[in-house]
PDBQT receptor file of N, H, CA, C and O in Angstrom, charges set to zero:
ATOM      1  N   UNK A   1     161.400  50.262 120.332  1.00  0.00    +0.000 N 
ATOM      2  CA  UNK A   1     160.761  50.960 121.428  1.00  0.00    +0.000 C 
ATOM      3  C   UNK A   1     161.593  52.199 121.777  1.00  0.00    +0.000 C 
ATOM      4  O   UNK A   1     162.814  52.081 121.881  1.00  0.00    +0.000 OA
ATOM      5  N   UNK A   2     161.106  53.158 121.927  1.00  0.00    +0.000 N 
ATOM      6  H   UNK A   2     160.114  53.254 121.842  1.00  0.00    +0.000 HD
ATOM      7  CA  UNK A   2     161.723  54.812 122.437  1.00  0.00    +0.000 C 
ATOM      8  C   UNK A   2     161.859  54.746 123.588  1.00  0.00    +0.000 C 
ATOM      9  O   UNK A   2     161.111  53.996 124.217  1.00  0.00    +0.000 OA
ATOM     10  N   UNK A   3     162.915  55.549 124.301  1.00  0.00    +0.000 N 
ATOM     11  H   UNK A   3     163.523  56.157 123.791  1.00  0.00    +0.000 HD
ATOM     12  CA  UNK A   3     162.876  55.853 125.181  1.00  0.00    +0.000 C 
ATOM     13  C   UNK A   3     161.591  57.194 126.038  1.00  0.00    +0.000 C 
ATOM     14  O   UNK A   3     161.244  57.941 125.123  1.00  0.00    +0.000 OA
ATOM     15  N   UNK A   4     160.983  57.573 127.203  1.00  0.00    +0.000 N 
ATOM     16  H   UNK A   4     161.265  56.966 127.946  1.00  0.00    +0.000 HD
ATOM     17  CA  UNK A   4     160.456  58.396 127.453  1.00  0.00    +0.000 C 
ATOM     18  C   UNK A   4     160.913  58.970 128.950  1.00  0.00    +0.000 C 
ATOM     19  O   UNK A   4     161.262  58.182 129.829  1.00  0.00    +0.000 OA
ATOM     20  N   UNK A   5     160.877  60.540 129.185  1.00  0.00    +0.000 N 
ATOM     21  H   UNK A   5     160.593  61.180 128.471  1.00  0.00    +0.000 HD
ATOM     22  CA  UNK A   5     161.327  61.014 130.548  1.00  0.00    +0.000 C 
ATOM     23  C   UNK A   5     160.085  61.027 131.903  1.00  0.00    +0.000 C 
ATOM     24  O   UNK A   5     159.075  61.718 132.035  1.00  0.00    +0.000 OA
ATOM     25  N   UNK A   6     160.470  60.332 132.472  1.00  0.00    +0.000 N 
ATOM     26  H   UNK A   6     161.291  59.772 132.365  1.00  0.00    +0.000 HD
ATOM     27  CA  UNK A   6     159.577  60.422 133.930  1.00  0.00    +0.000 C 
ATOM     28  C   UNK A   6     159.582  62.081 134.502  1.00  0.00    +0.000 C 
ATOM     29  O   UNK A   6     160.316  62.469 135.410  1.00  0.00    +0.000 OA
ATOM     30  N   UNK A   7     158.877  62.701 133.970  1.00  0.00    +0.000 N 
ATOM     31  H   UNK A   7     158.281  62.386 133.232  1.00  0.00    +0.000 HD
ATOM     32  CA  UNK A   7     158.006  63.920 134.087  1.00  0.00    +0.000 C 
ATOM     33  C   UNK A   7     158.377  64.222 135.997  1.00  0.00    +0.000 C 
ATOM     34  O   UNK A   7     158.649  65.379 136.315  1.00  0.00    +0.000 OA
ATOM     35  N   UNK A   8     158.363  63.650 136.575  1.00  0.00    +0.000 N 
ATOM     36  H   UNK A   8     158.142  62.710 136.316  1.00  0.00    +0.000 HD
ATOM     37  CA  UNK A   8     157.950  63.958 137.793  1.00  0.00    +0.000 C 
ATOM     38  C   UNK A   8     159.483  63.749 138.723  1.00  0.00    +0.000 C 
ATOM     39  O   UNK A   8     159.612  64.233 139.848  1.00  0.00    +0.000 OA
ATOM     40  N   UNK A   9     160.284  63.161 138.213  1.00  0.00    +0.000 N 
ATOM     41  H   UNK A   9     160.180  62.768 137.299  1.00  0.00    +0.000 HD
ATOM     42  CA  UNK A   9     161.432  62.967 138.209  1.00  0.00    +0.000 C 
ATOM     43  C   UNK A   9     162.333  64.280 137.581  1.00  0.00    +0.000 C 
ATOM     44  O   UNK A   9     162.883  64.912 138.482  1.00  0.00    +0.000 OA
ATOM     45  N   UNK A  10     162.457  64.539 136.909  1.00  0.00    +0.000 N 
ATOM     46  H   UNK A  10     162.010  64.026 136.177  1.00  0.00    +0.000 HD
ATOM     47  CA  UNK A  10     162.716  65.617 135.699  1.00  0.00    +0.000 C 
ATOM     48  C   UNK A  10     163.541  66.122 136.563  1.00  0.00    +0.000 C 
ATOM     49  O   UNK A  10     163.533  65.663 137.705  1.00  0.00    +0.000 OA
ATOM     50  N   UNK A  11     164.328  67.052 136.254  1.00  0.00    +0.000 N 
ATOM     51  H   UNK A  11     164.335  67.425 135.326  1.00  0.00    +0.000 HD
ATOM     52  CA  UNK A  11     164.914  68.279 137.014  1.00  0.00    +0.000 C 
ATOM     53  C   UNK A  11     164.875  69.270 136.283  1.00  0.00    +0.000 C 
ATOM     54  O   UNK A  11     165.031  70.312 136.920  1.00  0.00    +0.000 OA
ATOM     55  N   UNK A  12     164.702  69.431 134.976  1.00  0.00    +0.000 N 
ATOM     56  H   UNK A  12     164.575  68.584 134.458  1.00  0.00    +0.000 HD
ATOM     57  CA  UNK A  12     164.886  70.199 133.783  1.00  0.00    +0.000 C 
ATOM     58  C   UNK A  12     166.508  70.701 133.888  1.00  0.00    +0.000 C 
ATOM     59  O   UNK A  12     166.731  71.910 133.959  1.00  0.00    +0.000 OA
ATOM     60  N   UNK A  13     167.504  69.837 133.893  1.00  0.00    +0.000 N 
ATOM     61  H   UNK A  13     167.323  68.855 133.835  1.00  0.00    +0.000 HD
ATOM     62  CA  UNK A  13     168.832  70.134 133.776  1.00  0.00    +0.000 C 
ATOM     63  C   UNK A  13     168.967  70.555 132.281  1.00  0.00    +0.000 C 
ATOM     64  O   UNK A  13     169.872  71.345 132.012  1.00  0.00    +0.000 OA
ATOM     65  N   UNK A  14     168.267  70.168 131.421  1.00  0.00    +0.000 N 
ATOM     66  H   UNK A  14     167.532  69.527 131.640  1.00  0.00    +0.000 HD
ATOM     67  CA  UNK A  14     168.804  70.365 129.892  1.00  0.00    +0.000 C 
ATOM     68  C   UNK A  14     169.879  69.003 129.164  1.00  0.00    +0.000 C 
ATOM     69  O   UNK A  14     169.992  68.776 127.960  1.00  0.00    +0.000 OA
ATOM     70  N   UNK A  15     170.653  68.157 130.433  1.00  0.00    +0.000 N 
ATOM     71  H   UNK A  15     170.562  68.342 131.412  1.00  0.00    +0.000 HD
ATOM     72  CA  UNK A  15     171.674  67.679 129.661  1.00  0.00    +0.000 C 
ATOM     73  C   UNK A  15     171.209  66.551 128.763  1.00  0.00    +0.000 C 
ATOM     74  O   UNK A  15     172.027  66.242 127.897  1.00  0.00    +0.000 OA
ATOM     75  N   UNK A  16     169.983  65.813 128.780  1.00  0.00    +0.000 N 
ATOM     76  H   UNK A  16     169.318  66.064 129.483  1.00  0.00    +0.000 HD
ATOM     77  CA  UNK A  16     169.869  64.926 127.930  1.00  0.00    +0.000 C 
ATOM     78  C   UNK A  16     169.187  65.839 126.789  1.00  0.00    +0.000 C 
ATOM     79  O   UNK A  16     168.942  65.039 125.886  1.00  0.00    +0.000 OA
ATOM     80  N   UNK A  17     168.874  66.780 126.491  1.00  0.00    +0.000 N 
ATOM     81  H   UNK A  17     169.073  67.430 127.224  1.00  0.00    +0.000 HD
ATOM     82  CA  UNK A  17     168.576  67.575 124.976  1.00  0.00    +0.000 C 
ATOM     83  C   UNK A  17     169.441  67.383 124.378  1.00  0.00    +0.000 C 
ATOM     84  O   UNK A  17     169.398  66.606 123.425  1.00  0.00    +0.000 OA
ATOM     85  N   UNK A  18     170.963  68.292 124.884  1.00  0.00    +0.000 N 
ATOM     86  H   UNK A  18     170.998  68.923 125.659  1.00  0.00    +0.000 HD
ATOM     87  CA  UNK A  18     172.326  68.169 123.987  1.00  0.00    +0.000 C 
ATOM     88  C   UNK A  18     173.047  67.237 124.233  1.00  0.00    +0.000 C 
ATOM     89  O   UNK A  18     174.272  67.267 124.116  1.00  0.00    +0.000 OA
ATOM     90  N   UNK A  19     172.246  66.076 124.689  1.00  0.00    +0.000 N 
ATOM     91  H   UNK A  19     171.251  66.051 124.785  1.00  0.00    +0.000 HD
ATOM     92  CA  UNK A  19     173.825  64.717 124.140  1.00  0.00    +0.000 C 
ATOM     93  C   UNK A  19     172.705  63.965 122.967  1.00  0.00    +0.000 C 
ATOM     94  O   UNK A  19     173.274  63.223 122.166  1.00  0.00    +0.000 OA
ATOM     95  N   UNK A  20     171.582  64.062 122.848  1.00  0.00    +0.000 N 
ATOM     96  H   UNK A  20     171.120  64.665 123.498  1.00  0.00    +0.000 HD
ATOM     97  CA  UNK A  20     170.605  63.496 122.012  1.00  0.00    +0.000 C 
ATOM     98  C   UNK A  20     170.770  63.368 120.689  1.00  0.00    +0.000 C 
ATOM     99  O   UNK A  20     170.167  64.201 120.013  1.00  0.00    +0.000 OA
ATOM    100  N   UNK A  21     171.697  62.211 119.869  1.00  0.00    +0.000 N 
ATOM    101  H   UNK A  21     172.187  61.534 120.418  1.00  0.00    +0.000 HD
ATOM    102  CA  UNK A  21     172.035  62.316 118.837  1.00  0.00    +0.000 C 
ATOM    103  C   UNK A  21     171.002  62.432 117.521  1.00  0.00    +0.000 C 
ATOM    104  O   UNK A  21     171.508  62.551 116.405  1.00  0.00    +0.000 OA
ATOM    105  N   UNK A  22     169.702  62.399 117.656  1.00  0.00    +0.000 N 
ATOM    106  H   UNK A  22     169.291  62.302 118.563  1.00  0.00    +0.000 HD
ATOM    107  CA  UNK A  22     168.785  62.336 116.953  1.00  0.00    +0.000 C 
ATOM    108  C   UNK A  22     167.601  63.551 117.448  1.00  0.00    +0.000 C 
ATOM    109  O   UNK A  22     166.393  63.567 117.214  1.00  0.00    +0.000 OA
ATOM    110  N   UNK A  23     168.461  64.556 118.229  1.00  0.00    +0.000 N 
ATOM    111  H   UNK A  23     169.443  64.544 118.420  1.00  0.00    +0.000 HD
ATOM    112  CA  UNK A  23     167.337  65.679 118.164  1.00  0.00    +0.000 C 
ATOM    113  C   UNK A  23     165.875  65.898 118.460  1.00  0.00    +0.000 C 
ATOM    114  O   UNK A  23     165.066  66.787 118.191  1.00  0.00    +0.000 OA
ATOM    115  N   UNK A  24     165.820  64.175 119.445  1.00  0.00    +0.000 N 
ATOM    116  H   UNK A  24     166.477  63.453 119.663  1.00  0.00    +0.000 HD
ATOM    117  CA  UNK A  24     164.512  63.646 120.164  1.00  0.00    +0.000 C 
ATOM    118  C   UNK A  24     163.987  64.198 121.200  1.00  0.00    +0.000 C 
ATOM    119  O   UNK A  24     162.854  63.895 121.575  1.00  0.00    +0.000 OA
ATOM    120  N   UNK A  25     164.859  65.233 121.913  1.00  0.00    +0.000 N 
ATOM    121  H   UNK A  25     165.779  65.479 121.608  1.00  0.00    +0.000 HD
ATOM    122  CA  UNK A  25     164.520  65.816 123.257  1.00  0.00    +0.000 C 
ATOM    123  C   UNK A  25     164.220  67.175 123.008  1.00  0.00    +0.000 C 
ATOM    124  O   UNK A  25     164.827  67.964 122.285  1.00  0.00    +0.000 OA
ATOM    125  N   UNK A  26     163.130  67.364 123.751  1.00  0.00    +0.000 N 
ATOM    126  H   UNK A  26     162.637  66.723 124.339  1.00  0.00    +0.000 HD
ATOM    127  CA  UNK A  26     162.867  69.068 123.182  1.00  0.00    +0.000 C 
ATOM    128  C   UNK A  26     161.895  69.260 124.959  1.00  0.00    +0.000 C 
ATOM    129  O   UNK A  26     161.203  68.418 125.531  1.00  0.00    +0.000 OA
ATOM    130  N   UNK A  27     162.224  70.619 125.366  1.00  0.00    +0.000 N 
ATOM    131  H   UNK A  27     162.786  71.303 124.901  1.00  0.00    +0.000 HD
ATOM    132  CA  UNK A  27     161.389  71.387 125.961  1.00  0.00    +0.000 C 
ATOM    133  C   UNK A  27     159.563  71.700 125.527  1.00  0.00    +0.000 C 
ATOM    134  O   UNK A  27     159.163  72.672 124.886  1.00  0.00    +0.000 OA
ATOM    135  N   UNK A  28     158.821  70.733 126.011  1.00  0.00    +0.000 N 
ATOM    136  H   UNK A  28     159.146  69.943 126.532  1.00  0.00    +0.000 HD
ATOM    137  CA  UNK A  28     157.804  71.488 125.983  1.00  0.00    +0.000 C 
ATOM    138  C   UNK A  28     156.782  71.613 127.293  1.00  0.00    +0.000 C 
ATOM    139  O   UNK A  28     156.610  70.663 128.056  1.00  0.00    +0.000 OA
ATOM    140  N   UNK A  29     156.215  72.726 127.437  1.00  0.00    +0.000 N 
ATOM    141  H   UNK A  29     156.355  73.498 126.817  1.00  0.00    +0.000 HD
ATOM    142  CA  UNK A  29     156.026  73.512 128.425  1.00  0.00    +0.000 C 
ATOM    143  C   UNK A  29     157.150  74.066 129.466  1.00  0.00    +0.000 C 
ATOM    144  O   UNK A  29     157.915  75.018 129.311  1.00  0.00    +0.000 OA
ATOM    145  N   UNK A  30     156.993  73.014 130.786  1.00  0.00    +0.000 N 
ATOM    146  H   UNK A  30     156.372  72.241 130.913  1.00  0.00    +0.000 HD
ATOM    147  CA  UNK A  30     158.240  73.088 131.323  1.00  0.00    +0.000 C 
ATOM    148  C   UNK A  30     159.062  71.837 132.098  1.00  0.00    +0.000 C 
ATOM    149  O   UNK A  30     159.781  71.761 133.094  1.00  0.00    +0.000 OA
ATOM    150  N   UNK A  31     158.635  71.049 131.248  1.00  0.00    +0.000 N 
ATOM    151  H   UNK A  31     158.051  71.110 130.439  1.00  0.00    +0.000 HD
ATOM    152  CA  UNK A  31     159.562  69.591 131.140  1.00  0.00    +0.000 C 
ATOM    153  C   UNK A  31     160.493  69.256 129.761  1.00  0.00    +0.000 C 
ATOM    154  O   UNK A  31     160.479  69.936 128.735  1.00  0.00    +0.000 OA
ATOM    155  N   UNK A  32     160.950  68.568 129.894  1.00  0.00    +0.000 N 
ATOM    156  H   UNK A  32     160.961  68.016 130.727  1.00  0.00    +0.000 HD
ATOM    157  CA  UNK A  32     161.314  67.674 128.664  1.00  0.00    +0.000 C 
ATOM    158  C   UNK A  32     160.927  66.213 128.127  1.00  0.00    +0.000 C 
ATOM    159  O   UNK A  32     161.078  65.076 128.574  1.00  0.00    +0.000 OA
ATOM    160  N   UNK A  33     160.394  66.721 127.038  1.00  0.00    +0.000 N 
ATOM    161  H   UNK A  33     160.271  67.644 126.674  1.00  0.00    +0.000 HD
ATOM    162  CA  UNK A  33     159.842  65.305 126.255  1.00  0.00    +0.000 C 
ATOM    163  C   UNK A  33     160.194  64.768 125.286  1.00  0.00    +0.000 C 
ATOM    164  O   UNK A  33     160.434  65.509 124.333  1.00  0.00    +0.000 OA
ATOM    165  N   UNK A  34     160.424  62.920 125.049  1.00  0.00    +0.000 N 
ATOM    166  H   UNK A  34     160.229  62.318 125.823  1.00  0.00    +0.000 HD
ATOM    167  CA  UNK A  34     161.334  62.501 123.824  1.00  0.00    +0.000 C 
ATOM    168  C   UNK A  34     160.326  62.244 123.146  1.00  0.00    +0.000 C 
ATOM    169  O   UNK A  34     159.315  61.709 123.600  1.00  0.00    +0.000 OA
ATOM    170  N   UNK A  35     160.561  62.750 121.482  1.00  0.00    +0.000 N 
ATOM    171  H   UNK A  35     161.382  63.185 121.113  1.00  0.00    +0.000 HD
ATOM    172  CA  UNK A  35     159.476  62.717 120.297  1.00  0.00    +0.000 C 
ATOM    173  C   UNK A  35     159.770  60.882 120.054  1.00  0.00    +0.000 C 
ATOM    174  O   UNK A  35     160.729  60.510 119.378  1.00  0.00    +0.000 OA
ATOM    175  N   UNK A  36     159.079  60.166 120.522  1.00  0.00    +0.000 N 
ATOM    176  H   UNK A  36     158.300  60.468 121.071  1.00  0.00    +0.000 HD
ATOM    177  CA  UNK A  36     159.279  58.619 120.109  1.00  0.00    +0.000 C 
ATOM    178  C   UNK A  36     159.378  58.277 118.900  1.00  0.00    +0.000 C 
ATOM    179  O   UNK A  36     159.632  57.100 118.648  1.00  0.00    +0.000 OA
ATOM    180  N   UNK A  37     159.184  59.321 117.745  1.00  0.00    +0.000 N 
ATOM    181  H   UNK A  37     158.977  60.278 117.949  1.00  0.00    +0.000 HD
ATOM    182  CA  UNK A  37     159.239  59.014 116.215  1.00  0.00    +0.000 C 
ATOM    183  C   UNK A  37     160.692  59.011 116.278  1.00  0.00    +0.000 C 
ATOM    184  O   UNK A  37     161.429  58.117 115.864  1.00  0.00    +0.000 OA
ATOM    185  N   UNK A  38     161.062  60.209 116.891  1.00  0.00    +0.000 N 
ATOM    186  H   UNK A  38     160.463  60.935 117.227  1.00  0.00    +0.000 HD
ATOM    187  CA  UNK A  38     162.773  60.021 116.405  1.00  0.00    +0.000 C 
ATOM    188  C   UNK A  38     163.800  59.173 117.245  1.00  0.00    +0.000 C 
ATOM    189  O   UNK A  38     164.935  58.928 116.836  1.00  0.00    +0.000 OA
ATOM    190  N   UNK A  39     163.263  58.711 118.559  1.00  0.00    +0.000 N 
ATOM    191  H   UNK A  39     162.341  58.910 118.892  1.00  0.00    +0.000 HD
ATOM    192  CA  UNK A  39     164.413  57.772 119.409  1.00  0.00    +0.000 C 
ATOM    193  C   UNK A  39     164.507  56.688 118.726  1.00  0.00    +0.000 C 
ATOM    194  O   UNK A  39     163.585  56.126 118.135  1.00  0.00    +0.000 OA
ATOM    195  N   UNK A  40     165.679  56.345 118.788  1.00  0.00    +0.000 N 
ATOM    196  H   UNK A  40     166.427  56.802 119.268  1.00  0.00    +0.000 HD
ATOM    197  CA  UNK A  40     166.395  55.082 118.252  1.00  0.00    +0.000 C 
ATOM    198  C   UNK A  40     167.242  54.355 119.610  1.00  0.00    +0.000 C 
ATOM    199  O   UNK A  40     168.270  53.679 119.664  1.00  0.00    +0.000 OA
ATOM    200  N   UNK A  41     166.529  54.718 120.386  1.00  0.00    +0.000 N 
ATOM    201  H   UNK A  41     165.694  55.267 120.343  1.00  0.00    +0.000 HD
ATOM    202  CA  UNK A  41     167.339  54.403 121.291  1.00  0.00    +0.000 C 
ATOM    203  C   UNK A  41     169.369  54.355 121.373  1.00  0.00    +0.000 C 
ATOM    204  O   UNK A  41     170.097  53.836 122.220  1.00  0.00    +0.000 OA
ATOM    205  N   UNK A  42     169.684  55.059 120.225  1.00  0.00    +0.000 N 
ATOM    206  H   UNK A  42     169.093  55.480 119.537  1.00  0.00    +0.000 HD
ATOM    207  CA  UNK A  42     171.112  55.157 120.040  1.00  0.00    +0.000 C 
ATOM    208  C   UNK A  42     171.301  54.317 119.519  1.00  0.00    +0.000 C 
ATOM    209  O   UNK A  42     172.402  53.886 119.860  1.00  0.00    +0.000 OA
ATOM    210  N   UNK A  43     170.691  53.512 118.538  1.00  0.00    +0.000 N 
ATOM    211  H   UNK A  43     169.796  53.863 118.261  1.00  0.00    +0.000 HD
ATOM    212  CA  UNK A  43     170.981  51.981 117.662  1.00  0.00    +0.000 C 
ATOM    213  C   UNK A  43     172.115  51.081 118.423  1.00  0.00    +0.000 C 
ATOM    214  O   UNK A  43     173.273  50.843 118.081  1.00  0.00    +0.000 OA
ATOM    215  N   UNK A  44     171.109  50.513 119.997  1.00  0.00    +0.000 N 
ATOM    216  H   UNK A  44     170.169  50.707 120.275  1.00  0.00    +0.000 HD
ATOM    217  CA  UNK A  44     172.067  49.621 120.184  1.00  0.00    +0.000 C 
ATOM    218  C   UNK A  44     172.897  50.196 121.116  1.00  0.00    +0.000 C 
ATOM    219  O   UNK A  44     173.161  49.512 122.105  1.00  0.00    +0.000 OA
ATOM    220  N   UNK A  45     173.451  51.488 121.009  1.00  0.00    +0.000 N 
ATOM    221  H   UNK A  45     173.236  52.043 120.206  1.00  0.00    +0.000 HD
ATOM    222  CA  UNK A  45     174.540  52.086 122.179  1.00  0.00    +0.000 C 
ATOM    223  C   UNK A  45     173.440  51.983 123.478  1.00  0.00    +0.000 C 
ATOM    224  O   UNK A  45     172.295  51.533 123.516  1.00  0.00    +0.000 OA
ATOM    225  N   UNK A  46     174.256  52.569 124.468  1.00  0.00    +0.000 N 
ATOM    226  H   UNK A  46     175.186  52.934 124.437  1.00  0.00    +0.000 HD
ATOM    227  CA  UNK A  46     173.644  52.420 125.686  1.00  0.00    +0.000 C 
ATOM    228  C   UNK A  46     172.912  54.011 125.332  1.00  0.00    +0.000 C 
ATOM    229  O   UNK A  46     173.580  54.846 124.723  1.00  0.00    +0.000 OA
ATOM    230  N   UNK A  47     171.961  54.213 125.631  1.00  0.00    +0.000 N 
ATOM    231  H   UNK A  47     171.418  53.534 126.125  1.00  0.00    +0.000 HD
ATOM    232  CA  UNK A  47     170.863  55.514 125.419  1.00  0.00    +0.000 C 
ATOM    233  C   UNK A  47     171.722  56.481 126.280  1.00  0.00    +0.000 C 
ATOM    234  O   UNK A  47     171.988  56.212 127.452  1.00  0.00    +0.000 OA
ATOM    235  N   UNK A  48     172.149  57.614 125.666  1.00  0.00    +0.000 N 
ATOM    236  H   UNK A  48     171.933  57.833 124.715  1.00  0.00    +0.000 HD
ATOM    237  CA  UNK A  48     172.870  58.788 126.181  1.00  0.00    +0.000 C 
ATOM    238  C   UNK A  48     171.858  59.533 127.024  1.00  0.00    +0.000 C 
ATOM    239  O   UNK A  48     172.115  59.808 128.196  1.00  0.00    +0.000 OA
ATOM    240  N   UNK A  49     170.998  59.783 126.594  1.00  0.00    +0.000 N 
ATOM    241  H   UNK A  49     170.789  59.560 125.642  1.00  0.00    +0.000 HD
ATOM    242  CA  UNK A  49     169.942  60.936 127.766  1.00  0.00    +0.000 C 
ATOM    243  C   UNK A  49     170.140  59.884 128.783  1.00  0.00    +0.000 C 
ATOM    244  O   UNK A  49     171.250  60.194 129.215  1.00  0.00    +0.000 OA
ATOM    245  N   UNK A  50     169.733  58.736 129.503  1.00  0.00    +0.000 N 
ATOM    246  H   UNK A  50     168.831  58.485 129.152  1.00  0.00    +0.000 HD
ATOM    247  CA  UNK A  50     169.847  57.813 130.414  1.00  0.00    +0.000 C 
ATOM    248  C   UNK A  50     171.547  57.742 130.933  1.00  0.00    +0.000 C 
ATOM    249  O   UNK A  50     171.892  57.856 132.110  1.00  0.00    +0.000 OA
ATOM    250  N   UNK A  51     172.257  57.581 130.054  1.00  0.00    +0.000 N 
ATOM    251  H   UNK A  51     171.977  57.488 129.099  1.00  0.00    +0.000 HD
ATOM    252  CA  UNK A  51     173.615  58.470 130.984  1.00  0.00    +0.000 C 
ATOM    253  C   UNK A  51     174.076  58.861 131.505  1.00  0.00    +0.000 C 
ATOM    254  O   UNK A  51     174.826  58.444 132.387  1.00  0.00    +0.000 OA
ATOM    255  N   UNK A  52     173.613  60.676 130.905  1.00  0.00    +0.000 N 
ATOM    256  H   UNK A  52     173.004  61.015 130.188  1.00  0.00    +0.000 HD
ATOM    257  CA  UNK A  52     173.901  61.903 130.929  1.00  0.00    +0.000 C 
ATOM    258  C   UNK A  52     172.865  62.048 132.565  1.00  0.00    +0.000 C 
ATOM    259  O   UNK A  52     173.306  62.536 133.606  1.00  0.00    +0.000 OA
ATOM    260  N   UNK A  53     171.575  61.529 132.391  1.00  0.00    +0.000 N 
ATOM    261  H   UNK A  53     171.217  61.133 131.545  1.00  0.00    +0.000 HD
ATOM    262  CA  UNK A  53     170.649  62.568 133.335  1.00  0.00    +0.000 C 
ATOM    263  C   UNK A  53     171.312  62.275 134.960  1.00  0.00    +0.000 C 
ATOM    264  O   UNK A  53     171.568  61.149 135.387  1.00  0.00    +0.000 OA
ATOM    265  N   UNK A  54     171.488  63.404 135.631  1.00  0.00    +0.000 N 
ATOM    266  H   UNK A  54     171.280  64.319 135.284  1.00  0.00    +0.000 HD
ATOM    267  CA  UNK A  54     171.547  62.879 136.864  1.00  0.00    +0.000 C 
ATOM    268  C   UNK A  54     170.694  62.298 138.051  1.00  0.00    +0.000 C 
ATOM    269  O   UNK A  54     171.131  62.182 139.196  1.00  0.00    +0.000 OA
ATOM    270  N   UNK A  55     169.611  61.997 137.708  1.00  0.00    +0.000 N 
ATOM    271  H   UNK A  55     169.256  62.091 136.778  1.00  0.00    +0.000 HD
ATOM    272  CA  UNK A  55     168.230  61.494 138.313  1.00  0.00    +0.000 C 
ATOM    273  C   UNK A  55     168.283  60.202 138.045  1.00  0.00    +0.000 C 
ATOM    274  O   UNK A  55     167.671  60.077 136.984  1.00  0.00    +0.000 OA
ATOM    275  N   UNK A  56     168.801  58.793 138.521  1.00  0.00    +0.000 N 
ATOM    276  H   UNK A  56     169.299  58.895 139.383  1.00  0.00    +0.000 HD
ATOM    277  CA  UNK A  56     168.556  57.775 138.151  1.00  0.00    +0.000 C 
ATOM    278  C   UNK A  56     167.456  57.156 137.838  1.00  0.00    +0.000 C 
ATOM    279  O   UNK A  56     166.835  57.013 138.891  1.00  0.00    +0.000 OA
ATOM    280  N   UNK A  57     166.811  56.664 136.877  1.00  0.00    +0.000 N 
ATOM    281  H   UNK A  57     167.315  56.781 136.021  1.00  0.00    +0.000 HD
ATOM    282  CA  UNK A  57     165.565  56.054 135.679  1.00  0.00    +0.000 C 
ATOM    283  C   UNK A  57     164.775  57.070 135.911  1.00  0.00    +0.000 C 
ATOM    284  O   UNK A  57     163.750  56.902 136.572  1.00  0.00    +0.000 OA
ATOM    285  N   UNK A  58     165.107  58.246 135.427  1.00  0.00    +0.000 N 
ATOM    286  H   UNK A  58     165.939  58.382 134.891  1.00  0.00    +0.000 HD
ATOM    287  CA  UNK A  58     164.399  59.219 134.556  1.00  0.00    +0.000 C 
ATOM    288  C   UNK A  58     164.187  58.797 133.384  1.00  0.00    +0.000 C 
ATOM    289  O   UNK A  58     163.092  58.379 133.007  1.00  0.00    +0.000 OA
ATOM    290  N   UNK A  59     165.050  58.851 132.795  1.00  0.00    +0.000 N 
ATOM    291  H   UNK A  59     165.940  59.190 133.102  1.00  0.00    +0.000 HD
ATOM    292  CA  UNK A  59     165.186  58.249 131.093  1.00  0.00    +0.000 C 
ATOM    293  C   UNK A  59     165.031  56.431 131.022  1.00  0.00    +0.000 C 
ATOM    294  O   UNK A  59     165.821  55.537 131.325  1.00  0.00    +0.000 OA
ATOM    295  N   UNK A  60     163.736  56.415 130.516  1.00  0.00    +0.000 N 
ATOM    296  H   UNK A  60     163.094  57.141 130.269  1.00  0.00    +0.000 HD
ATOM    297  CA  UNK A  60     163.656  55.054 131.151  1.00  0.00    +0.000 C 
ATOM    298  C   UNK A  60     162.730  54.606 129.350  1.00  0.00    +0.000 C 
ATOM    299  O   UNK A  60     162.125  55.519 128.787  1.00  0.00    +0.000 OA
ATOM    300  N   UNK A  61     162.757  53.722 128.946  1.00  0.00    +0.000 N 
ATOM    301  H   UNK A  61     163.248  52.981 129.404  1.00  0.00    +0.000 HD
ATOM    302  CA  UNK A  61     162.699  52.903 128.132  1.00  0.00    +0.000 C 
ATOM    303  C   UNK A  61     160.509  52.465 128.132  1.00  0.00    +0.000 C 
ATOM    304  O   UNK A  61     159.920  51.534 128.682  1.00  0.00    +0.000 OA
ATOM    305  N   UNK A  62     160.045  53.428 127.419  1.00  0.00    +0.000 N 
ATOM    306  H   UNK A  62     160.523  54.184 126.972  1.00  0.00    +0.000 HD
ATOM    307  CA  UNK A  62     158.568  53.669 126.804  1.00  0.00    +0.000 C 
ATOM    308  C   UNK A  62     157.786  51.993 127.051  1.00  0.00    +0.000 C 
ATOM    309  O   UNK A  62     158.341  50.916 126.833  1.00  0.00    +0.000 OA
ATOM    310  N   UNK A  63     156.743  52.148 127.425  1.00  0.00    +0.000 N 
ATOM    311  H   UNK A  63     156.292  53.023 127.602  1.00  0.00    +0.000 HD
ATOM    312  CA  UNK A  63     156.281  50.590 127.772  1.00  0.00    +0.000 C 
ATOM    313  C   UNK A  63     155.198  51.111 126.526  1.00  0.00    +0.000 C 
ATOM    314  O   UNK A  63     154.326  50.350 126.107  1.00  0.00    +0.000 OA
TER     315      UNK A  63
């Protein structure tokens, strides 16, 4: 299961793009959205965008 960003939550800080070890976070329009093909949720690590973001469960785990 991928992780996905709560849109409405967002701040558009940028910091979960560049800690994203799999290049899953990208700007489109004017949010940020994780491509679910590429999350791996960090195989197992604790998910870095969920970390990094300063908005607590922004980065929250795709139902």
């Amino acid at each position: 299961m991928a992780y996905k960003i709560v849109a409405s939550q967002c701040t558009v800080c940028g910091a979960c793009e560049f800690e994203c070890p799999n290049a899953a976070i990208k700007m489109k329009g004017d949010i940020y959205v994780i491509d679910a093909a590429k999350c791996t949720e960090c195989d197992g690590d604790a998910p870095k965008c969920a970390a990094v973001c300063p908005v607590p469960n922004t980065c929250v785990p795709a139902k």
